[in-house]
KEVO-232841 format. One line per field, with one value per residue (C-alpha): z, x, y; residue number from 1. Coordinates in Angstrom, 3 decimals. Last residue first. Layout:
z c(Z/...)
x c(X/...)
y c(Y/...)
vexmi c(NUM/...)
This chain:
z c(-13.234/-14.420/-17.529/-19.393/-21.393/-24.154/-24.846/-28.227/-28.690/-28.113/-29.258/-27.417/-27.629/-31.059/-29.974/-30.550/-32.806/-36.566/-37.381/-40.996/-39.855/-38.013/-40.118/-41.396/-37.620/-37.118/-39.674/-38.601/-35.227/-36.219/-38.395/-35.559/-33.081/-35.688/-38.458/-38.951/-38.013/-39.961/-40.604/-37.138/-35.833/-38.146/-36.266/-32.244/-33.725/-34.614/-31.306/-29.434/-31.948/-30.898/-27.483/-27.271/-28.896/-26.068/-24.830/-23.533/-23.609/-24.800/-28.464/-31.098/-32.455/-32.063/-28.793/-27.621/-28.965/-27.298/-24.180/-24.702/-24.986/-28.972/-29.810/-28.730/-25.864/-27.500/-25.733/-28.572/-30.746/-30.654/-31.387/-34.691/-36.639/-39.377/-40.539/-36.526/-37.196/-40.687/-38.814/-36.411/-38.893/-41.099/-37.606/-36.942/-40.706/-40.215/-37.022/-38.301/-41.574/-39.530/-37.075/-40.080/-41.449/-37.913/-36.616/-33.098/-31.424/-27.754/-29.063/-26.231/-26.301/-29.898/-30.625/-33.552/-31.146/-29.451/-32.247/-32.305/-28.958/-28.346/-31.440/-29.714/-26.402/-28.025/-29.856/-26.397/-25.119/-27.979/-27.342/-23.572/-20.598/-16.967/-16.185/-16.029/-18.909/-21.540/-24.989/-26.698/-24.518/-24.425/-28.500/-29.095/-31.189/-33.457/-33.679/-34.871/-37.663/-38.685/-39.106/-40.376/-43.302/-43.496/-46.783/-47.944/-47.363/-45.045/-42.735/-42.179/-40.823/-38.370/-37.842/-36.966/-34.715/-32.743/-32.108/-31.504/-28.816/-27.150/-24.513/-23.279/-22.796/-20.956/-18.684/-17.633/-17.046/-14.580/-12.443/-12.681/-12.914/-10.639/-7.554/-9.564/-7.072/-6.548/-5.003/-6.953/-7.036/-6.696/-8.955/-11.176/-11.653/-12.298/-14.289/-16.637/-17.271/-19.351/-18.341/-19.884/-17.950/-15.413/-12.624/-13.836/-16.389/-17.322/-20.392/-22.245/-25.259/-23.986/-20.652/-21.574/-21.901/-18.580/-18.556/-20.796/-19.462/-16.020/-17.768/-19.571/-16.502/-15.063/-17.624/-17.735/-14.067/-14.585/-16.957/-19.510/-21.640/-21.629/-23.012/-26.125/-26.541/-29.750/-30.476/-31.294/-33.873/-33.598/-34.218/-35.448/-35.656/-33.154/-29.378/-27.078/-27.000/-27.676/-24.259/-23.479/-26.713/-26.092/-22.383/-24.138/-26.560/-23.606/-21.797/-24.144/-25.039/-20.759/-20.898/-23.790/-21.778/-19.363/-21.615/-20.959/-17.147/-17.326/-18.925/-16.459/-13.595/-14.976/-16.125/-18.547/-16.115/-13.048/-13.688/-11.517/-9.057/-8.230/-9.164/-7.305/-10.579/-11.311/-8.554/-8.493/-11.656/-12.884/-10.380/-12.846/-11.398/-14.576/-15.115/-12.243/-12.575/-16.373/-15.341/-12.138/-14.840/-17.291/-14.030/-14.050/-11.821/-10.219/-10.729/-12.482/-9.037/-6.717/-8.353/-7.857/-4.196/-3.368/-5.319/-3.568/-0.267/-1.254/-1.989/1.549/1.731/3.004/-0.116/-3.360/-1.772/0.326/-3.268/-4.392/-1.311/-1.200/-5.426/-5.159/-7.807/-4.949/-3.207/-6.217/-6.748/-3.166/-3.604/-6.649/-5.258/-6.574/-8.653/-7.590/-10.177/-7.467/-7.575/-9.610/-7.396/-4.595/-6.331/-6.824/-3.069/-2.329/-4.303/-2.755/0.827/0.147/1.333/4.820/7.425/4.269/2.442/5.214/5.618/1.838/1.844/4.662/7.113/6.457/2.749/-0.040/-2.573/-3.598/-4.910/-3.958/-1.148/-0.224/-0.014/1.647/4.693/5.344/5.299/8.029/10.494/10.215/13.178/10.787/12.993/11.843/14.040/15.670/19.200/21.342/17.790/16.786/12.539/12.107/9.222/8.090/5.238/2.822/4.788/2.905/4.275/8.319/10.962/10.979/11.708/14.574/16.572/16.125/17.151/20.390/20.791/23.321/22.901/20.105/19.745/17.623/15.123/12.857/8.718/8.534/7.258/8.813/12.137/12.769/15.778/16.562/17.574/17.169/18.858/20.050/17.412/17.207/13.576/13.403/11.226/10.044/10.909/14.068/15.561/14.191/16.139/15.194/17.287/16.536/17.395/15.746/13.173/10.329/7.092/6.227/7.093/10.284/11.461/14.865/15.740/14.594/17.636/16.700/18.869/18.411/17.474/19.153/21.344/22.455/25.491/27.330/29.490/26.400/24.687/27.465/27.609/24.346/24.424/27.282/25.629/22.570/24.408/25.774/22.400/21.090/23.533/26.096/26.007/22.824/20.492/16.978/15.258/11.862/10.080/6.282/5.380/3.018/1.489/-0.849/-0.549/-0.589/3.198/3.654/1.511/3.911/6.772/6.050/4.585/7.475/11.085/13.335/16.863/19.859/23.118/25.641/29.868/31.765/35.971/35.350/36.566/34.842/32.295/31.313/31.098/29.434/26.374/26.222/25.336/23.038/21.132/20.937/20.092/17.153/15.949/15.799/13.749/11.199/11.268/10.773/7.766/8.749/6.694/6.891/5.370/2.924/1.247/-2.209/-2.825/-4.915/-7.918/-8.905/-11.383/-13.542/-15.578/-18.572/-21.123/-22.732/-23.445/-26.646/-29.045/-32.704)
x c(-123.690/-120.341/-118.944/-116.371/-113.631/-112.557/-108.732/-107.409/-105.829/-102.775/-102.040/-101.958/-105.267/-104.380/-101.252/-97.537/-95.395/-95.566/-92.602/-93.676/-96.449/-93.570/-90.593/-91.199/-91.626/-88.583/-86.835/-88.369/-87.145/-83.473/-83.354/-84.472/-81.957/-79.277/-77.488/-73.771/-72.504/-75.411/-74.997/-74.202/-76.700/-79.368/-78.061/-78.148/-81.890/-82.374/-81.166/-83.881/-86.833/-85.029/-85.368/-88.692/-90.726/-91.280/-93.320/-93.034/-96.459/-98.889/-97.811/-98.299/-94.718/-92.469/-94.199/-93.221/-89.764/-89.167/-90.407/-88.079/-84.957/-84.034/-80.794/-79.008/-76.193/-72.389/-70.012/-68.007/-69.405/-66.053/-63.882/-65.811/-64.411/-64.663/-61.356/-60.081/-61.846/-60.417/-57.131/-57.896/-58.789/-55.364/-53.058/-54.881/-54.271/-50.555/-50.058/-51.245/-48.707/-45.881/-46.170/-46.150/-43.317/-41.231/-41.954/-40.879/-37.695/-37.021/-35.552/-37.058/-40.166/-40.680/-43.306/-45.531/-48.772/-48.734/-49.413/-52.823/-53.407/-51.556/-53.576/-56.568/-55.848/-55.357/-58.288/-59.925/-57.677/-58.769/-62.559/-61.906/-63.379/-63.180/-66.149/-69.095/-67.205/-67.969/-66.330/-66.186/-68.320/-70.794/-71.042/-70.361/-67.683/-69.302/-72.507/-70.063/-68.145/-71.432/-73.166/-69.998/-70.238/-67.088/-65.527/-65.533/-62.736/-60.166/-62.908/-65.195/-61.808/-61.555/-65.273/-64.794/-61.809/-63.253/-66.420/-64.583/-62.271/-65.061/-65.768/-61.633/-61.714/-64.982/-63.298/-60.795/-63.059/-65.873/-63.606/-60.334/-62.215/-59.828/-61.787/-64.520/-63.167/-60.020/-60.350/-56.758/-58.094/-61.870/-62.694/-60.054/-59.960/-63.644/-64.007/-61.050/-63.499/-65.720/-69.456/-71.480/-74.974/-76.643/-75.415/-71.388/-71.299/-67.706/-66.152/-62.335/-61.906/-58.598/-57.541/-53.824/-54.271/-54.330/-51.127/-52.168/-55.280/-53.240/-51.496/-54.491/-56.213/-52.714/-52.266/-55.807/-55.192/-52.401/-54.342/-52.179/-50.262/-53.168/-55.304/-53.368/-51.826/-54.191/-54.348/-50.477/-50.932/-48.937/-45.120/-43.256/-39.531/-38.735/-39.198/-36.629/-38.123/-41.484/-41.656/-45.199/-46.105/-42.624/-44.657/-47.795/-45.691/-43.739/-47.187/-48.720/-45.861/-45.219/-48.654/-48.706/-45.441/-48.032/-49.764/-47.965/-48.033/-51.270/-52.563/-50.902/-52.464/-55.724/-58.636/-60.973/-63.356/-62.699/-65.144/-67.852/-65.703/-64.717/-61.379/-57.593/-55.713/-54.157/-51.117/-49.776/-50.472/-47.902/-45.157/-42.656/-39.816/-39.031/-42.533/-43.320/-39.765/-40.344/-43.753/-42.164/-39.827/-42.189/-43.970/-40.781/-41.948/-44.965/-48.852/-48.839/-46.044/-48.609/-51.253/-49.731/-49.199/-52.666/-54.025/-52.005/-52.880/-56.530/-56.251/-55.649/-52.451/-51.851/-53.325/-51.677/-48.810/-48.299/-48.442/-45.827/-43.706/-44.026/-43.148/-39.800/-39.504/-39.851/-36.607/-34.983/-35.128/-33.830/-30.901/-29.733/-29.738/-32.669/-31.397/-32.220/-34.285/-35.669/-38.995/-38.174/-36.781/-38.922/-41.846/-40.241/-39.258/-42.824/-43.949/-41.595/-42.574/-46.406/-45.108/-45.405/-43.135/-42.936/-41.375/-38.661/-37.787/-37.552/-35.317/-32.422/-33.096/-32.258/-33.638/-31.986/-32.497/-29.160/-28.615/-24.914/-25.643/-28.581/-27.430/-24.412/-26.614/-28.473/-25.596/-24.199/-24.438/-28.159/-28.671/-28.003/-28.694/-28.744/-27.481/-29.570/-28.235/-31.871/-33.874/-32.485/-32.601/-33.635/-32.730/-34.410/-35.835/-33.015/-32.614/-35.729/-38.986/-38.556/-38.130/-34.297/-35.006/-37.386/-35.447/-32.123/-33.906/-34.805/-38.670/-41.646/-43.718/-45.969/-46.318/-48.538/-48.412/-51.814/-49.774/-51.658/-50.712/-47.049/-48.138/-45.988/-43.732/-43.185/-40.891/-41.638/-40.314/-43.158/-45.662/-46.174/-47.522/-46.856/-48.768/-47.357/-48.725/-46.734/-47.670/-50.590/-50.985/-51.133/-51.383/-50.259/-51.029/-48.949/-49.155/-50.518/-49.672/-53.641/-54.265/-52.316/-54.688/-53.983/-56.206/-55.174/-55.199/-56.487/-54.770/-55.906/-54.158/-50.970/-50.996/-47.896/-47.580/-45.325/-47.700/-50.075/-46.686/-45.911/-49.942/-49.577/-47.013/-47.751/-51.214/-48.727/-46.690/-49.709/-51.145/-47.630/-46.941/-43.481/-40.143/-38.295/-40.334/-40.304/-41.482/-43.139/-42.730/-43.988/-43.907/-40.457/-38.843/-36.218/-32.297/-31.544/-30.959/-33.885/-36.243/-34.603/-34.864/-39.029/-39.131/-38.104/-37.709/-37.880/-36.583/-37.659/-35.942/-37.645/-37.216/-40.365/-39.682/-42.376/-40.300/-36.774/-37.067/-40.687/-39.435/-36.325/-38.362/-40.714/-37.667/-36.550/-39.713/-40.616/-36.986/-37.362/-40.556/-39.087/-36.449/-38.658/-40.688/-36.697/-36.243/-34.198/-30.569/-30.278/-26.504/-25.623/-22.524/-22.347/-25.955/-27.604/-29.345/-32.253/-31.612/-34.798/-34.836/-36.789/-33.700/-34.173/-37.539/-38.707/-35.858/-36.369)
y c(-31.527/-33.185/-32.754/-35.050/-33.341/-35.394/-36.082/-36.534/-40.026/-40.928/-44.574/-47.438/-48.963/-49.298/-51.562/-50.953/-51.250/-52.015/-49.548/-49.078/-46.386/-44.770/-44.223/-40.679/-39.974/-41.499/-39.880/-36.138/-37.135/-37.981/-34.821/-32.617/-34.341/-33.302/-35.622/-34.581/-38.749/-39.668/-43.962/-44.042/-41.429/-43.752/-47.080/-45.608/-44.342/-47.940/-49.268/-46.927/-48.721/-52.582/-51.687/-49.751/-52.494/-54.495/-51.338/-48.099/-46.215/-43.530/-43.952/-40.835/-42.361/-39.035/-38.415/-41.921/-41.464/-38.167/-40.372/-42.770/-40.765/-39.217/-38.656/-41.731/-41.300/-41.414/-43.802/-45.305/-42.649/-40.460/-43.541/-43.945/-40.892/-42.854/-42.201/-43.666/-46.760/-47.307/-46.958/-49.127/-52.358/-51.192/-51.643/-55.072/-55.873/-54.971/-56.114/-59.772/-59.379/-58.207/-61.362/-63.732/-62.054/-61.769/-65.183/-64.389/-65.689/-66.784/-69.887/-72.087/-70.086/-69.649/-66.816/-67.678/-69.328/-65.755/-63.423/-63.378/-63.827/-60.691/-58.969/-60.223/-58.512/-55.428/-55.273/-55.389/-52.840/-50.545/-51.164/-50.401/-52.482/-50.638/-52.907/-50.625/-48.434/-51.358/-51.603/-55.068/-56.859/-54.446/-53.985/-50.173/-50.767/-53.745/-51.395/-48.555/-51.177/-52.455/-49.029/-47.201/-49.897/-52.726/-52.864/-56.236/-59.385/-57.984/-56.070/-59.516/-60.938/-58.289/-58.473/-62.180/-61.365/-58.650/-60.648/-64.098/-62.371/-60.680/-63.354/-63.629/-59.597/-60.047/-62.708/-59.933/-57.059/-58.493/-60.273/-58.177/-54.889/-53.265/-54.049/-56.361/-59.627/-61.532/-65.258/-66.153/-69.702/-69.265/-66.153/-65.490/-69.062/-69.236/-66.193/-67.614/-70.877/-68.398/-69.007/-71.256/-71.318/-73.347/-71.601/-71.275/-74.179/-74.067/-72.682/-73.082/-71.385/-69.563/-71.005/-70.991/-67.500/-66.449/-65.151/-62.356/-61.897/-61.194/-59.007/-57.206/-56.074/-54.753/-52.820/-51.377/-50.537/-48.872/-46.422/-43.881/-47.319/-49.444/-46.796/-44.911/-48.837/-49.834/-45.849/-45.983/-48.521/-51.770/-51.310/-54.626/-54.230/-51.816/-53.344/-52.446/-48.662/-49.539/-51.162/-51.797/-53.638/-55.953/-56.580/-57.502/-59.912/-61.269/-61.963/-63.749/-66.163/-66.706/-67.423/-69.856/-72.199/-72.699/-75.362/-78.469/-77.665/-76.586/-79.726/-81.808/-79.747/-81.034/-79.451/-81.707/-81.477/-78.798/-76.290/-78.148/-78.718/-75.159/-73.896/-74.316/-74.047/-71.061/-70.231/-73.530/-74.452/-72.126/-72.832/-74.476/-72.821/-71.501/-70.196/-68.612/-67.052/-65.890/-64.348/-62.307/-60.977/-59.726/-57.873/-55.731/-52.382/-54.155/-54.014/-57.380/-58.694/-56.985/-58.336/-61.966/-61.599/-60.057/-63.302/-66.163/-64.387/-64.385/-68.209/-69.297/-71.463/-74.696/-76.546/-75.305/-73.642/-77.110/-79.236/-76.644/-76.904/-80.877/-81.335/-79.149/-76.834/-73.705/-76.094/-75.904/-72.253/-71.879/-74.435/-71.851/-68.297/-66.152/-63.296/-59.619/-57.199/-55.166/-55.981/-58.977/-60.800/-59.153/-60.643/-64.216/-64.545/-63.526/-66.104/-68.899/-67.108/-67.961/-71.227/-70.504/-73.058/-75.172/-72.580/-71.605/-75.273/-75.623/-72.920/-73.468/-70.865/-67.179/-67.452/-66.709/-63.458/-61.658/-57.947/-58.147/-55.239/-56.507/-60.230/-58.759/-56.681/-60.258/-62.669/-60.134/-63.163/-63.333/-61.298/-58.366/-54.923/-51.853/-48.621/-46.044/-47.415/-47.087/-47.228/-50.599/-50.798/-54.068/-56.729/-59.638/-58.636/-58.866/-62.156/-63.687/-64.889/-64.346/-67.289/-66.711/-62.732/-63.542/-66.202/-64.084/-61.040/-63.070/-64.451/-63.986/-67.211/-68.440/-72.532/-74.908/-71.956/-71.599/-71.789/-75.511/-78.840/-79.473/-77.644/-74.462/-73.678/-69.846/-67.471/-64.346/-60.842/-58.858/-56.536/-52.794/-51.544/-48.063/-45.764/-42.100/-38.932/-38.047/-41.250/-43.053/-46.474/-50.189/-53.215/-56.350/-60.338/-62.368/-64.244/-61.828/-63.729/-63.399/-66.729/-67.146/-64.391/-62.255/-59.488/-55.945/-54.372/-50.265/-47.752/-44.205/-41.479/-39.691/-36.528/-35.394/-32.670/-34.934/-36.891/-37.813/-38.884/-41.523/-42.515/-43.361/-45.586/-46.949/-47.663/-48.934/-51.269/-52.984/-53.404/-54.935/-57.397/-57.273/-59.054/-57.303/-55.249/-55.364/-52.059/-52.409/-49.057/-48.845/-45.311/-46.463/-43.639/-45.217/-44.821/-48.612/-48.564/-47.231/-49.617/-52.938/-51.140/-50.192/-53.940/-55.718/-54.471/-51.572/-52.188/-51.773/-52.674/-53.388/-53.559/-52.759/-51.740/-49.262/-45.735/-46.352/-49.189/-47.846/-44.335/-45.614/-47.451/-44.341/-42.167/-44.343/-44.832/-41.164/-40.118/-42.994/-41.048/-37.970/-39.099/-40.648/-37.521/-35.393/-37.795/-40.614/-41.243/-44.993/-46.302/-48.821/-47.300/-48.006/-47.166/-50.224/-49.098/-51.588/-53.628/-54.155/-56.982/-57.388/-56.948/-60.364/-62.124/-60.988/-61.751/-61.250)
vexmi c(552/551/550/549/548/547/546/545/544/543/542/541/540/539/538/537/536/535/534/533/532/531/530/529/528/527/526/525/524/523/522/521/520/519/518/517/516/515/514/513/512/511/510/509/508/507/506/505/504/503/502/501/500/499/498/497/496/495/494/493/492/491/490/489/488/487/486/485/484/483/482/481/480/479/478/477/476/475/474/473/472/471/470/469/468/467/466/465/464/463/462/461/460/459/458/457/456/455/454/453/452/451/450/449/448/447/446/445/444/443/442/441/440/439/438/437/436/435/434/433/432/431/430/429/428/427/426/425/424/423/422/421/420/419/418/417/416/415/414/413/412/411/410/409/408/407/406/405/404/403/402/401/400/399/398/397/396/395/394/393/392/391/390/389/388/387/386/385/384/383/382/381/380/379/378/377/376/375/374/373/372/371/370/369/368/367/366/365/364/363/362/361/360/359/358/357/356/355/354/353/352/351/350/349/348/347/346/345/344/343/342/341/340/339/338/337/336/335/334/333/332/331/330/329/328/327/326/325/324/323/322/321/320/319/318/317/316/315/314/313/312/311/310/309/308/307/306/305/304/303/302/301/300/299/298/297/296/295/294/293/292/291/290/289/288/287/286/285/284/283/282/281/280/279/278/277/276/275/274/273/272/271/270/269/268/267/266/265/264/263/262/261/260/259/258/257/256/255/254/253/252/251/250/249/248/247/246/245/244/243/242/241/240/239/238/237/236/235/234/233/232/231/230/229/228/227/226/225/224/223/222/221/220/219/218/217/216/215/214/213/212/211/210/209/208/207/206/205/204/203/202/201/200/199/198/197/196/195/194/193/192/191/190/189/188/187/186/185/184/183/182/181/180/179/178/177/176/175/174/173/172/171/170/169/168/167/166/165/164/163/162/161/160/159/158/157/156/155/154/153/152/151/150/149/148/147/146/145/144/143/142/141/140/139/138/137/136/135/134/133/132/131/130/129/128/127/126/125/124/123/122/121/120/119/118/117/116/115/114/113/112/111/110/109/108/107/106/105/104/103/102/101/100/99/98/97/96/95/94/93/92/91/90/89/88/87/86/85/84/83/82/81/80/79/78/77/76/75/74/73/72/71/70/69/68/67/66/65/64/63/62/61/60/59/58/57/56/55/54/53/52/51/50/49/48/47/46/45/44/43/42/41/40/39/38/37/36/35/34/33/32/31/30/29/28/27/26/25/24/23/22/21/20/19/18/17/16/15/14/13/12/11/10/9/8/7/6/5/4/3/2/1)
């Protein structure tokens, strides 16, 4: 049973590629124009601007794009925007503020840009680049005012290489119309030769693979060897800060085909590129070589999740609808258990995170792709990995004795299992265990899964959920006890909370379990029934009636 074919998504490519503004779009070109000749005419300032890369790119395949960078020829970006402004001021306009966006080789911004609302949208205004980049660092050893042919050759992939010249409202391919054909072919190459354009900033070889599979285009062959080749990868692992690595690889989990992104990574060998770079202390028994040999469990992972997530190419083995209720309704759960998924190799592994054992999947989340709790990938991810020996043992529990609505609701209700704070879900958790379940029978190579086997794990997962669901379990997930501390006090004849509190507030969770129709009354008439075997508290504890004390 293949897993792996059918993930691509072609995007459809209009047979004439043509860029039809919207009437704010051509407002905003006026604007620009217009400003261009007053500066020409009264200033002595000759520019042409030009919108470049992704915002052409989107137009021309019949998307809105809101992203406009404007290129401008012979003069800086803040001091084209004060004209700018000043321009529209004159003629009854009023844009927003400027903001200059400083420049930061780090953060792929290289040049210095400044960015100002016109008629609603953002513009980022930035000169023509041409730049010179040291061999061990993305800072430029040179920035001067650059031609469109300087800029476009110097950008990732020719696809975004194009501009769209306000003045002539026409596009412009300075890379010899290589550019407009790779769009129109669906092609992804570079506008210099590749290894060039990766060692210049070798995020490009991810980017490359997230517009790949963006737009389901195919990598041309001397590019994929050049992301193979051992310089570029050591460079992504060293010349790169690990936030960019991170923002690239959610926005390949968080894309349209993020199956497809996986089989790239993994054909061009770039695993350990991307989730290595830890701490030193998490680093024994860690080796590149043991990601290499081990990547192939990722790919597994993630071809089952994606099969999950695709019911309609996936018929032979259907896990119960309330296992993907979550995941399929919440992006962000999806995206949560996709990077599980291809974190997998990492399974069982721990590091000593301040002197205690800590999941080694926090540490790569943490250090190499430096994301944080936004979308629960810190906190939400590793508690997937921790609660894999829970769900499994009470799985296992289930198949050999009938499980009690105490055990089962306790097991639900366990915070590593099922935890709101960080976006965790019991059926996502489940989830992930079925996936690494099933991962060890899918055959790579063959792209096959062990059908029988596989049938007989979705079938006890499918028979664990549905005992669940009789139960009526899933709707005291997240139920509050009864009785608050106080009512518990009063219940008790104590004066004060205690050690004794905890475990006393997880018996009350225990007796709504085992009483899913039991009232507040009933609870307190238990507990109070339940008191003198409690062996809580101190005498000096316990209410006692007051005395009034008079005074002369």
């Amino acid at each position: 049973m293949s897993l792996g074919k059918g993930v691509i998504r072609h995007t459809n490519i209009p047979e004439k590629l043509e860029i039809h503004l919207t009437e704010v779009e051509d407002k905003i070109c006026n604007l620009l124009r217009e400003c261009s000749i007053y500066l020409r005419q009264k200033k002595g300032i000759s520019t042409t601007c030009r919108i470049a890369g992704g915002w052409v790119r989107d137009k021309l395949l019949g998307h809105q794009s809101n992203d406009m960078d404007v290129a401008l020829s012979d003069i800086m970006g803040l001091a084209f925007a004060e004209h700018l402004r000043d321009y529209a001021h004159s003629n009854g306009v009023e844009l927003g503020p400027i903001a200059k966006i400083e420049q930061n080789p780090d953060q792929s911004k290289h040049l210095e840009t400044a960015r100002i609302k016109v008629f609603g949208l953002d513009l980022d205004l930035v000169n023509l680049r041409s730049e010179e980049y040291a061999k061990d660092s993305r800072i430029p050893t040179s920035v001067a005012f650059g031609q469109p042919l300087e800029d476009a050759r110097r950008r990732d992939i020719t696809i975004n290489a194009l501009f769209y010249n306000v003045d002539s409202r026409a596009v412009e391919d300075f890379t010899k119309k290589v550019g407009l054909d790779d769009l129109r072919h669906g092609i992804i190459r570079t506008p210099l030769p590749p290894k060039e354009t990766f060692i210049d900033d070798p995020l490009r070889v991810l980017r490359c693979i997230r517009f790949a599979s963006r737009f389901g285009f195919t990598l041309v062959q001397d590019l994929k060897e050049a992301a193979r080749d051992i310089v570029v990868q050591e460079a992504l692992i060293s010349k790169v800060a690990r936030e960019r690595v991170g923002d690239e690889l959610v926005k390949m989990i968080k894309g349209p085909a993020p199956l497809h992104s996986a089989q790239l990574i993994h054909e061009l060998s770039l695993y350990h590129c991307i989730f290595t770079v830890v701490p030193p202390e998490a680093k024994e028994g860690l080796s590149s070589q043991f990601l290499k040999d081990n990547a192939d469990s990722a790919l597994r992972a993630a071809s089952i999740l994606n099969a999950f997530l695709s019911p309609s190419q996936f018929h032979e083995i259907v896990p119960h609808p309330a296992l993907l209720s979550v995941v399929m309704e919440d992006d962000s759960a999806k995206a949560r258990l996709l990077l599980a998924a291809l974190l997998v190799p990492y399974k069982g592994m721990f590091f000593k995170d301040k002197k205690k054992d800590s999941p080694m999947v926090t540490a790569v989340i943490r250090d190499s792709l430096k994301l944080g709790t936004q979308n629960h990938f810190l906190d939400g991810v590793p508690t997937l990995f921790s609660a894999l020996p829970l769900v499994k043992e009470h799985l296992q529990q289930s198949s050999s004795r009938p499980l009690t609505r105490v055990e089962l609701g306790l097991f639900l209700r366990d915070k590593l299992v099922h935890n709101a704070n960080t976006g965790t879900h019991w059926t996502t958790s489940l989830l992930f265990a079925l996936i690494t379940d099933l991962e060890p029978l899918y055959n790579l190579p063959e792209d096959s899964l062990a059908i029988n086997a596989a049938t007989e794990i979705v079938s006890s997962y499918n028979s664990f959920l549905t005992l669940i669901l009789d139960l009526g379990l899933q709707n005291d997930v997240d139920s509050k006890p009864l009785l608050n501390g106080r009512e518990v006090r009063t219940a008790l004849g104590l004066l004060k909370d205690g050690p004794w509190i905890g475990k006393v507030m997880e018996d009350v969770v225990k007796w709504q379990l085992a009483h899913p129709t039991g009232s507040k009354d009933d609870c307190l008439e238990w507990l109070k029934e339940q008191g003198p075997d409690l062996q809580i508290g101190k005498d000096e504890d316990r209410q006692v009636p007051s005395k009034r004390i008079r005074t002369r």
